[in-house]
N, C-alpha and C positions, 0 to 999 in steps of 0.2 A: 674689346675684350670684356669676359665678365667676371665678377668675384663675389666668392660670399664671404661673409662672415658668422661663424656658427660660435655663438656665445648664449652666457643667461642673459643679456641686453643690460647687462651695465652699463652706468655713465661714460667706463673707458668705452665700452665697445662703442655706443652710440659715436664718442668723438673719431672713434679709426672708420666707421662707417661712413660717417660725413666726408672724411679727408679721400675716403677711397673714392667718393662719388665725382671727385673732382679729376680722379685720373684715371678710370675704368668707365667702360661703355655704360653695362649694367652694375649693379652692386644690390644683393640681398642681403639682409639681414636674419641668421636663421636663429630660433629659439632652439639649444640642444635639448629642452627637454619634450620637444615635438615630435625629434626624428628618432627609426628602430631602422636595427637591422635587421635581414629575412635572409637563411642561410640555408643551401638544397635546392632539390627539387629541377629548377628552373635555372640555377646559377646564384649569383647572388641579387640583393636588392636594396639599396636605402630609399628608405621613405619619409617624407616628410607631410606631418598631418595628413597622414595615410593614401600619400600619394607618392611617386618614383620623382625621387630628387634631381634635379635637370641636372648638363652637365657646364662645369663650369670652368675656364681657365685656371684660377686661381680659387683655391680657400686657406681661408686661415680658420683655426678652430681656438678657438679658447672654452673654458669651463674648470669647474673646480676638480677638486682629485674624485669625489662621485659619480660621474660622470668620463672619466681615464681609460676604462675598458668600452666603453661606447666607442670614446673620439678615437681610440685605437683601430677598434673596426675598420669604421669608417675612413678612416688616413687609407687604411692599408688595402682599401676597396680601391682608392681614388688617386693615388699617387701617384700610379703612372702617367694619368691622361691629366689629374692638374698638378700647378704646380704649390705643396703646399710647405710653409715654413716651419711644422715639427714634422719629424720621422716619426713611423708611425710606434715605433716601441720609446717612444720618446713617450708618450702620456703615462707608460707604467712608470717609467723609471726616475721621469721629471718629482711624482707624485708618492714615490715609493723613497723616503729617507734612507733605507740601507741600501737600494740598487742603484741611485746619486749616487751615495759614498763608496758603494766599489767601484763605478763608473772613476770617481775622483783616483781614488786607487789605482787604476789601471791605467791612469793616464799621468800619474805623477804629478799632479794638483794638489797643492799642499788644504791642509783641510785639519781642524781639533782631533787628538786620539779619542776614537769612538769602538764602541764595544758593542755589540750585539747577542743580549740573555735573553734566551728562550725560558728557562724556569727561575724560579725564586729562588732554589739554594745555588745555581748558578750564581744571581743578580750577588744572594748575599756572602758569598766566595767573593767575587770581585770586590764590594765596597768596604771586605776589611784590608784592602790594603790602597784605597786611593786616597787620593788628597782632598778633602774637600774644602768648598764645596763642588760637587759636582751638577751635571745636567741630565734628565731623564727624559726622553720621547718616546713618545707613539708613534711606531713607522710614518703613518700616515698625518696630516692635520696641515693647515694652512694660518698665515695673519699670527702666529705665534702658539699655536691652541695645541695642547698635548704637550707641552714644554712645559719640565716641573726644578726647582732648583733645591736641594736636597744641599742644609750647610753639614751637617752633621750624621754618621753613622746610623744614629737613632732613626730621623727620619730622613732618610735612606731607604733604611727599611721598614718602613710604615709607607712609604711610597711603594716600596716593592710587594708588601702584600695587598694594595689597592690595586696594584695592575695587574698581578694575574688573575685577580678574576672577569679582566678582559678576557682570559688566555689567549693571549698572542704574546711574540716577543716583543723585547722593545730593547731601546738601546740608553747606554750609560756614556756618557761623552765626559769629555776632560773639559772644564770650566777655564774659561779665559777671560782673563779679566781685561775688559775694557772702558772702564768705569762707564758701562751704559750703552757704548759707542757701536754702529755700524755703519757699511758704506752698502747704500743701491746703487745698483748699476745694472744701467738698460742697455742690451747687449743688440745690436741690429746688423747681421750682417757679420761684418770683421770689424766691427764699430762700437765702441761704447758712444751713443746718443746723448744720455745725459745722468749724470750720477749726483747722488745728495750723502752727504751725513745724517743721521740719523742718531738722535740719544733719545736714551729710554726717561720717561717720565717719573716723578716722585714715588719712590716705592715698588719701583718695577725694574726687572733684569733687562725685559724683551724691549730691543729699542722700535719694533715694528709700529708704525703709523697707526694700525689698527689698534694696538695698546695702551693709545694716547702716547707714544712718543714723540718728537716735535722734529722736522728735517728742517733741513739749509743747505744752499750748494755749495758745492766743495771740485775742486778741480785735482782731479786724482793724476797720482804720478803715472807714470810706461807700465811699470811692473806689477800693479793690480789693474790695470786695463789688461794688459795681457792676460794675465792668472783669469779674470773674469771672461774673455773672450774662448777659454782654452775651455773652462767647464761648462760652456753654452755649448762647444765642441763634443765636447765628451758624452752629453746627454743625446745629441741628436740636437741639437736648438738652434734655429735662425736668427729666431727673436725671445727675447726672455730677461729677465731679471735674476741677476747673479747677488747674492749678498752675501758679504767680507766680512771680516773680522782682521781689525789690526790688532797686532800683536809684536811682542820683542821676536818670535822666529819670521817676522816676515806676514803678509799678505795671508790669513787660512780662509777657503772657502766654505760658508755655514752650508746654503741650498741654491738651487735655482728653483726660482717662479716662472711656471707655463703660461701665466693669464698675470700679466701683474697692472696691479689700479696704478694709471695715469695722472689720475687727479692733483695726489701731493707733491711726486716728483714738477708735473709742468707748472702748479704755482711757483715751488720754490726756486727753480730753475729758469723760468720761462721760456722755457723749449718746447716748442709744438711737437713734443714726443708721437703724438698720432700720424701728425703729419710727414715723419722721418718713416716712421711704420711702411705709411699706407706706400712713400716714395719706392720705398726699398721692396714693397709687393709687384708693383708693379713693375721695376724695372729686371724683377727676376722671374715675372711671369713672361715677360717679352721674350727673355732668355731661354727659360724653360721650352716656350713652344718653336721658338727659331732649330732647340734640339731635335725635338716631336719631329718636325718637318724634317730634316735632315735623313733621321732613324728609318722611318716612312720611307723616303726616296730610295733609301738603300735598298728597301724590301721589293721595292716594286716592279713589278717585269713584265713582261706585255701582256694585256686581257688579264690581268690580276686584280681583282675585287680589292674596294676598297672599303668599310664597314665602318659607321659610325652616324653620329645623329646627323641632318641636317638643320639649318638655320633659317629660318623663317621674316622676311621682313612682311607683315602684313599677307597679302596673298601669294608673295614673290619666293622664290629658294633662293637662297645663297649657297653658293658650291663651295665644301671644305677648301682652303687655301691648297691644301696637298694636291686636289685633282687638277687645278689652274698649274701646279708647276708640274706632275709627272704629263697633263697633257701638251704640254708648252703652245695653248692655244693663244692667243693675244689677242690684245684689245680691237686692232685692225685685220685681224684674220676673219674671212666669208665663212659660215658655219650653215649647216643642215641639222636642224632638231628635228624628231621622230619623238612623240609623245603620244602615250597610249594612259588608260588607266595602270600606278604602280609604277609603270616605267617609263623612262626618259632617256634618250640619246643624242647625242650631238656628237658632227662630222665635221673633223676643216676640210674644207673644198679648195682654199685657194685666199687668196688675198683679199680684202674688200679695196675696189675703184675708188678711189679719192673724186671727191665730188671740185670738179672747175668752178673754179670764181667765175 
């Protein structure tokens, strides 16, 4: 089988690409900011360093929220024929803070009361009557970045008039206090793989690794493995990183990460996170194509064309697994090939004579 991986070539990536080479036939490593998409005309097209992207069993895509309507495309090119672990509206909504938090919404995933102000006298409507201190983001941002902590009315609103002249909206959350505290959690599958505590460093709210906060493993109860497995659900997600927030209401869920670094969780932990990854790719790409094949058989009915790339060992063709089973030719069956240029045929005739001792 084959798989790629479509990342910036982070350190995580490199380790899930290593681990994949251990259980997939081939394995590429694609840089996302090599490939486009080409749309019209001809149908569609992904290209990579300006060449048609082969096709592959299995892709995982990672990238940051920059690059979300790209890996969107391309999911949404590719999904039927591999098997890939986000959905394809899963790069908007992974990377998009207010479409997360409806997503949590809509599925009844406890989550901080969060607000979304499009203008400033909006924003400052709302923070005469909240508690503070509160939290302000930027739809968008990753590693904690766009995360502002406002104790006070005053700046509050000195906050609010620095963001609109982003002009975008942004959102005002309800502050929870966890002196510093969060929980990661690597969601694979129906599995939390391995999760750490996380506290925020000297002078800092954000406990994220990237903000110099410090993790340690920690063995999380049922009820936030669950809560975290449900919002990996909710977004579209196989694989992902869910980050908690405890609290006296219970478990609330801050985000999930589409692409999340390996590095700190597998020190502190010592879990071959990559290696869970790369297992669970490949045992759902088995799965995936054993569908494929199934789907196919149904369609197929006599003298009906069958369309797709072939496989190449050196000079030799390998024939899609689908044409070996709607043909039910076998390994001991006597055959007739007819080859011309373009085309090839093959006949069973009959049985092949078993050769006497």
């Amino acid at each position: 089988m084959k798989a790629a991986l479509i990342s910036l070539g982070s350190i995580s990536s490199r380790w899930i690409v290593d681990e994949l080479k251990k259980k997939f036939d081939t394995v590429d490593a694609i840089d996302v900011t090599e490939l486009e998409v080409r749309l019209g005309e001809r149908g569609d097209a992904i290209l990579y360093k300006g060449k048609p992207l082969p096709s592959y069993d299995c892709i995982y895509a990672r990238g940051s929220f920059r690059y979300a309507t790209l890996l969107r495309a391309i999911s949404a090119l590719r999904s039927k024929e591999s098997y890939m672990p986000l959905r394809p509206a899963s790069f908007t909504i992974g990377h998009d803070k207010v479409l997360s938090h409806l997503k949590f919404q809509e599925n009844n995933i406890p989550q901080p009361k969060t607000h979304l102000v499009a203008t400033v006298e909006g924003g400052k409507h709302l923070i005469k009557e909240a508690s503070f201190p509160i939290i302000m983001k930027m739809p968008s941002g990753t590693h904690g970045k766009g995360v502002m902590l406002a104790d006070s009315q005053e700046s509050a609103s000195s906050l609010i008039d620095t963001l609109a002249l982003l002009k975008q909206p942004f959102l005002i959350q309800e502050y929870i206090d966890t002196d510093g505290v969060d929980y990661r959690c690597i969601v694979v599958g129906e599995e939390v793989v391995a999760s750490m505590k996380r506290t925020a460093g000297k002078g800092e709210k954000r406990a994220n690794i990237h903000s110099g906060g410090k993790g340690e493993k920690i063995i999380l109860d049922e009820k936030i493995k669950k809560v975290a497995i449900a919002a990996a659900r909710a977004c579209g997600l196989d694989i992902c990183a869910v980050d908690i927030l405890p609290s006296l209401k219970g478990p609330l869920v801050l985000e999930v990460n589409l692409s999340p670094g390996l590095q700190g969780i597998t020190g502190v932990t010592g879990i071959n996170v990559a290696e869970k990854i790369a297992k669970y790719l490949f045992e759902q790409t088995e799965a995936f194509k054993g569908i494929r094949k199934e789907e196919m058989l149904k369609q197929l009915q006599p003298e009906q064309e069958i369309h797709g790339a072939l496989d190449f060992r050196g000079n030799r063709i390998l024939l899609p697994e689908v044409v070996t089973m709607a043909s039910k030719i076998r390994e001991d069956d006597e055959v007739i090939l007819k080859a011309k240029k373009g085309k090839v045929e093959i006949e069973k005739v009959g049985k092949r004579e078993k050769v006497k001792e």
